[in-house]
N, C-alpha and C positions, 0 to 999 in steps of 0.2 A: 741236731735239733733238740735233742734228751739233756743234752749238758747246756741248752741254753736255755732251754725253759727250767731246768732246776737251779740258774743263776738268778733268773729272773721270781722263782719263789722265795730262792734265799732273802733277798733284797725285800720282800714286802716282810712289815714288822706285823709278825701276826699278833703280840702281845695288844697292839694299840687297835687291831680289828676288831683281838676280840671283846673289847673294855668298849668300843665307841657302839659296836652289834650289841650285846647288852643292855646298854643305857638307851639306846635306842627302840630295842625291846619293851626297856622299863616303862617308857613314857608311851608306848602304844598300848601297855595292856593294865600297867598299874595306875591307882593311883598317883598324884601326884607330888604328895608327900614323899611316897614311899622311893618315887622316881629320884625325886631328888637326892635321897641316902646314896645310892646305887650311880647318880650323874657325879655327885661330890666325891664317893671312892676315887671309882674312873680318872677320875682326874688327877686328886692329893695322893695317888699311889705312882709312883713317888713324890713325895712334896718336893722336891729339889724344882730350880725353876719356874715353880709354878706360880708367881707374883708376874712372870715378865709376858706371858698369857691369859689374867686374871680377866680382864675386862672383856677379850673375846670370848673367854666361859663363860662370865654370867652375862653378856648378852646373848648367848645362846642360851641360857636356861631360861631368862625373859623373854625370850621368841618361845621357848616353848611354854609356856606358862599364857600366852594367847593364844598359841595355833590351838585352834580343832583338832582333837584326835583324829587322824587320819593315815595312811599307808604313807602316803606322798612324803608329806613333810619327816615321818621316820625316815623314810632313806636319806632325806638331806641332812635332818638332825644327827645321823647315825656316820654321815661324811664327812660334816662339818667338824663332828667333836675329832673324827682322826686325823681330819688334816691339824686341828689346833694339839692336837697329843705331839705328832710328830714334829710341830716345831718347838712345843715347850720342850720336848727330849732332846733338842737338839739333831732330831736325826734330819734335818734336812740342810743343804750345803749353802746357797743363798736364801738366808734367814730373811733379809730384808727382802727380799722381793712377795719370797712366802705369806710374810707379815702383812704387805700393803695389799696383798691378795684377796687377805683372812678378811683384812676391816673394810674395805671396799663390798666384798659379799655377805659380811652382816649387816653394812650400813643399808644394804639393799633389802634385804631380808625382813627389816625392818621396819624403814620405809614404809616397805608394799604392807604388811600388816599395820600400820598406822593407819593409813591412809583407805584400807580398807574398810578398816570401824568407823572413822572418823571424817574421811574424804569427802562426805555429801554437803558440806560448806562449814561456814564460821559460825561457832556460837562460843557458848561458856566452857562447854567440853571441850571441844576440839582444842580452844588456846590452853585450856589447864594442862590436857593428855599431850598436847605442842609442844608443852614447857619439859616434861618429864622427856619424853624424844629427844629433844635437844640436850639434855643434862647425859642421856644414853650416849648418845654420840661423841660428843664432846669428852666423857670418860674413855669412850674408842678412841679418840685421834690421838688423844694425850698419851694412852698407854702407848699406842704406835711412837708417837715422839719421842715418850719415855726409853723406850727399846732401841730409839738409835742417838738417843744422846750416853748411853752408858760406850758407845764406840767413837764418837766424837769427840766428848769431852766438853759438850757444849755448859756453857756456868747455865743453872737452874735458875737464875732468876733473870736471863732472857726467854725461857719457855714459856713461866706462869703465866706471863700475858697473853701468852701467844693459847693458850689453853683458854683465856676466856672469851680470845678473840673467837676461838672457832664456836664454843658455845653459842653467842651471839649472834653470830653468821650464819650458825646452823638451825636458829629458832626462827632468825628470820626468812629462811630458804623455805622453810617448813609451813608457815605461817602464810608465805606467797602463795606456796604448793595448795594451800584451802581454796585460795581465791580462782583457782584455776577452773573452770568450766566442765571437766576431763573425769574419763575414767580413773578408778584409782589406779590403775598398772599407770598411765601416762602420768598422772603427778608425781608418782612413786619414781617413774625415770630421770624425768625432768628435775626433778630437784635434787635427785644421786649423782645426776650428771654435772649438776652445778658443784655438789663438795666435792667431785672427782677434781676438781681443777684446784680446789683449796688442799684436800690431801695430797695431790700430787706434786705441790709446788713448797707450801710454807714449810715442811721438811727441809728442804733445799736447800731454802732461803736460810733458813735456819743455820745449816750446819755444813753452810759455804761450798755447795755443789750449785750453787743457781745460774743459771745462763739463759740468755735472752734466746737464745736457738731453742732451747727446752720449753722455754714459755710459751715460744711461737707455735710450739709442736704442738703441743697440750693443750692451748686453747684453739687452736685450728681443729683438733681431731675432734673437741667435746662440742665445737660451735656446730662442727658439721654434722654429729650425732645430735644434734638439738634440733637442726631443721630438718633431718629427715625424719624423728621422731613427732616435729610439730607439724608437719604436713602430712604425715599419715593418721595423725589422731582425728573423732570426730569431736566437735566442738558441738556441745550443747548452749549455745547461747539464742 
């Protein structure tokens, strides 16, 4: 029992605990200047890798650059940066999986704080701060595509489009998500649920892993997490 728990100490990277507890620290009790010196360390030590991670760090510093100081969101801020350490480091073994993990739970993360400030309908804010969301996201999917076309091989000038398709798709998911009648958590799911199906699939398609089984899978699984999320939400109409 002694030699398997000191296997299973071995295996945690405490280097990246203690760099992600830290910065974590920083943005609970410093400013947020200061935070930022101490989140940019954290991270460019070592710079090696650290381009094919980029966009999940700085949307995580833009999550925190809205969050309320608060305990809560430190500990996930303080999660999030070690799960994105360990895969810039390479220490994790399925990279892609990791990766579609990463941007799935920031694209969420995000979401929910839009939608929070901005969720109580359409005006001139909400499409401006809509537009900047979507520019967010759309930097996310791209670096995710970026990250598995350097193992494909795919030519870069079948992505670019594909980058502004998701922009596009994702201003307009977003922009729906206003119109919705709902709490912010339920437009914040409902429309994550909607690019779960676009990040899970144009990869795919992309770089000739696509099959009509996997499509059936994926939009069955997100159709049926949409009506039980829309049947349990209350509807203020």
């Amino acid at each position: 029992m002694v030699e398997k728990l000191r296997s299973i100490l071995r295996q945690i990277h405490w280097s990246s605990v203690l760099k992600a507890s830290i910065a974590a620290i920083a943005w609970f009790y410093f400013p947020f200047w200061l935070f930022l010196i101490v989140a940019l360390v954290a991270y460019f030590s070592p710079a090696a890798q650290a381009r094919k991670t980029l966009a999940p760090f700085l949307t995580l510093i833009i999550l925190a650059f809205l969050e309320p100081q608060g305990i809560a969101f430190a500990f996930i801020f303080g999660a999030v940066l070690f799960y994105i350490l360990l895969i810039k480091n390479l220490l994790l073994i399925d990279r892609k999986s990791a990766y579609e993990t990463l941007v799935l739970l920031l694209a969420f993360l995000f979401l929910r704080a839009f939608y929070l400030k901005f969720g109580g309908g359409v005006g001139g804010s909400s499409l401006f701060y809509g537009f900047f969301a979507a520019c967010v996201l759309a930097f996310l999917f791209s670096n995710f595509t970026e990250a598995l076309e350097d193992q494909s091989g795919t030519s870069p000038a079948l992505i670019r489009p594909v980058r502004w398709l998701m922009f596009l798709v994702s201003w307009q998911f977003i922009i729906v998500g206003l119109f919705l009648p709902l709490d912010f958590i339920y437009q914040a799911v409902i429309v994550f649920l909607s690019l779960v199906f676009l990040v899970d699939l144009a990869p795919q398609y992309l770089f000739g892993d696509f099959s009509r089984n996997k499509m059936l899978v994926t939009g069955s699984a997100v159709f049926t997490i949409m009506v039980i999320v829309l049947g349990s939400a209350r509807w203020g109409l």
